[in-house]
N, C-alpha and C positions, 0 to 999 in steps of 0.2 A: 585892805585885808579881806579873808573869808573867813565861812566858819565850815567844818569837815562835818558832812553827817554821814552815820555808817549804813545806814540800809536797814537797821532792825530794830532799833532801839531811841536812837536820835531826834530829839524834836524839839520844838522851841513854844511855849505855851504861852498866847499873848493874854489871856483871862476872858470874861465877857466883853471882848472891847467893840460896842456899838459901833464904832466912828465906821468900822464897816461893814454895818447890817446889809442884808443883800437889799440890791435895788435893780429895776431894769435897764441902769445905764451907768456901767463900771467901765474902768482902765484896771488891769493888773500887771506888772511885769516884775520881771527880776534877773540878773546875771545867775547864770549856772554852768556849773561845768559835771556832767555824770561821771560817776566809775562804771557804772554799768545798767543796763538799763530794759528792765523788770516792764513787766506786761502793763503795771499800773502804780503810778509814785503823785508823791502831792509833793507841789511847792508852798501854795497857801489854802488853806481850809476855814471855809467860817460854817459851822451850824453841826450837823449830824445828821449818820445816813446811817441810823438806828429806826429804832420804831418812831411813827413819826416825822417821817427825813423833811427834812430842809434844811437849806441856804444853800451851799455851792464850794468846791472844786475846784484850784486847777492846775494841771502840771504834767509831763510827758508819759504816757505810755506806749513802751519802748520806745519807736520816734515821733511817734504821733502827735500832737500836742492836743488837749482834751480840756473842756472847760464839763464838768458835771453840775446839773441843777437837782439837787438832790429830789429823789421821788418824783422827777419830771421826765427828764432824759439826759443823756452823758450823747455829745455831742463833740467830733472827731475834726483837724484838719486835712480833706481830704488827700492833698499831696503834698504840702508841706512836711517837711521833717528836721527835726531839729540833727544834728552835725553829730559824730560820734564821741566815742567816750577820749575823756581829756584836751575838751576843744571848749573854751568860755564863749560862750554864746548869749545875750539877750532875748528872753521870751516873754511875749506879751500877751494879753489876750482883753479885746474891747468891744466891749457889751452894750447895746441897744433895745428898745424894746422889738425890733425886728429882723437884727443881724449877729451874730460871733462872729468878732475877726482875729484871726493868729496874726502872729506878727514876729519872725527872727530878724534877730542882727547881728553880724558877725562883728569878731575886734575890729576889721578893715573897714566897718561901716555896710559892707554889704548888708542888702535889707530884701528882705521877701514876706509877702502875705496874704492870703487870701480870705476871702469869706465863704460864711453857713447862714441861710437863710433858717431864724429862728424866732418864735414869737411865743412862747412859752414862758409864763412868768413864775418866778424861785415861789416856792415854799418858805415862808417868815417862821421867823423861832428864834431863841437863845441858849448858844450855846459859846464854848468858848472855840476860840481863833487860834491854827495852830500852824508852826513855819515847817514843814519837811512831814508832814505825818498825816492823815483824817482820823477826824473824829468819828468815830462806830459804834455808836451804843456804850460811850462812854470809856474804850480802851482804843487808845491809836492806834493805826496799821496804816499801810500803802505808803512807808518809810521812802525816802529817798536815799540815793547813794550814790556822795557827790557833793560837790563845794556849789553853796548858795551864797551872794552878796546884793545888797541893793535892793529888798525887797520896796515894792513900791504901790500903796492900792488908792485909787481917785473915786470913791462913791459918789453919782451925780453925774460924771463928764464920760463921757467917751472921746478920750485926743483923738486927733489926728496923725493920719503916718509920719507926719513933717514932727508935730511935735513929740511924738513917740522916739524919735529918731534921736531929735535933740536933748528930751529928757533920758535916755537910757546912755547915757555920756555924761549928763549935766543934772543927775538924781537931786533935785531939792523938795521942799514941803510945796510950792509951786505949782511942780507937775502934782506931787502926791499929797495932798492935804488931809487925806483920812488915814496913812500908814505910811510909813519910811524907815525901815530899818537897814542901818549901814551893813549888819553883822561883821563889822570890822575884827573879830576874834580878841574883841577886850573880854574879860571876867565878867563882866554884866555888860549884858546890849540893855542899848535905849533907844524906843521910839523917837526917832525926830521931830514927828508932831504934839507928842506930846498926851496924845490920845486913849494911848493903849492905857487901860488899867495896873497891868502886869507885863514884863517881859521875864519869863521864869526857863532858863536854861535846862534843858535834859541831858546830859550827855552833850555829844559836840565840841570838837576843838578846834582851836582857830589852825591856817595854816601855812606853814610856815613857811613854807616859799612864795608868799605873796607878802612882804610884809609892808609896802605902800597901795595896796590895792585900793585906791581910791580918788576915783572912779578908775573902774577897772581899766580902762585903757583910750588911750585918743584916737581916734578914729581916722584913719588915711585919707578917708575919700569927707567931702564936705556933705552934710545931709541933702544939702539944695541941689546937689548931682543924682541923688538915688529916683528910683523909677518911682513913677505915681499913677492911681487910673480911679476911675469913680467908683464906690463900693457900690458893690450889686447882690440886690437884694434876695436875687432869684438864681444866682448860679456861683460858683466857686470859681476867684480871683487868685491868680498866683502874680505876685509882681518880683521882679528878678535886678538887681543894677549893676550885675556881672551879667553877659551872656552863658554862662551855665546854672544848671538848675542849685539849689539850696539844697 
């Protein structure tokens, strides 16, 4: 299953949950499918971009896909784009102390990514962790609008594309040992790891025409098929495992 956010209101409040303080070397992903898609939306949010900003960002504006370090800099893919409205897609984003890499996938398994040359280390702070919203001086905004499943965050690792690949099909605490949320559209979500302090629902309904959505779907093509090339630190990477672009 999913769960429906609406664009203004919807959001899902994990509490203080340390497990994913910012660090220089995260995994983030999550299934999404947009309704429509606004200059600037969050999929997961840790910290505050209030007075003070720190921790980080990250989720689509318009189709860009965008990792923010808050009070550092917000940080663009520069030609990748996530797929239009009413298309489940996979988006990823993995963090180095020297690189951002985006990373889509489509149902078929198609897979594209490139990297951003970055060496900018987050802003530390406590604040709390939010699914479809950021945190802004303490009231959320940059709502999304659109069905979220699968949120998924690894503090410490940066996968690999092979594993990104395989985890974003085969979501366990595994790949994601500092966050795991099915949002399978039960009446209470629960972390799978176990981590989060809170999972406190704001609005948000499950949806109903997914009602096995889990894992969102099998993949046509086998990950060991999709393209690979070495992450480069100094120029932006597009990899493609269709001949047309993503």
């Amino acid at each position: 299953m999913a769960r429906i956010f609406n664009g203004s209101t919807d959001y899902i409040d994990l509490g203080n949950d340390t497990s994913i303080d910012v660090s220089n070397t995260m995994t983030v992903g999550a299934w999404i499918k947009t309704a429509s898609q606004p200059a600037n939306t969050t999929i997961v949010n840790r910290g505050n971009n209030g007075a003070s900003a720190h921790g980080w960002q990250f989720g689509p504006a318009a189709q860009t896909l965008v990792l923010t370090k808050y009070g550092k800099i917000q940080i663009g893919s520069p030609t990748l784009r996530i797929s239009g409205n009413g298309i489940w897609q996979y988006i990823a984003v993995v963090v180095t102390a020297t690189n951002v890499r985006f990373i889509k996938i489509l149902s078929d398994g198609t897979f594209g990514a490139e990297t951003v040359a970055d060496s900018n280390a987050f802003n530390t702070g406590a604040n709390a962790a939010i699914v479809s919203a950021q945190q802004n001086g303490g009231a959320p905004n940059l709502f999304f609008n659109g069905e979220i499943a699968w949120v998924g965050v690894n503090i410490g690792t940066a996968l690999s594309d092979a594993n990104i690949q395989v985890a974003a099909f085969n979501p366990t605490t595994t790949w994601f040992p500092s966050l795991l949320l099915p949002l399978n559209g039960s009446s209470s979500e629960t972390d799978s790891t176990g981590l989060a302090p809170s999972v406190t629902l704001h609005g948000t309904t499950a949806d109903p025409g997914n009602p096995s959505f889990v894992p969102p779907f099998a993949p046509l093509g086998s990950p060991a098929k999709q393209s690979s090339a070495a992450h480069g630190a100094s120029q932006a990477v597009l990899l493609a495992a269709r001949p047309h672009r993503l």
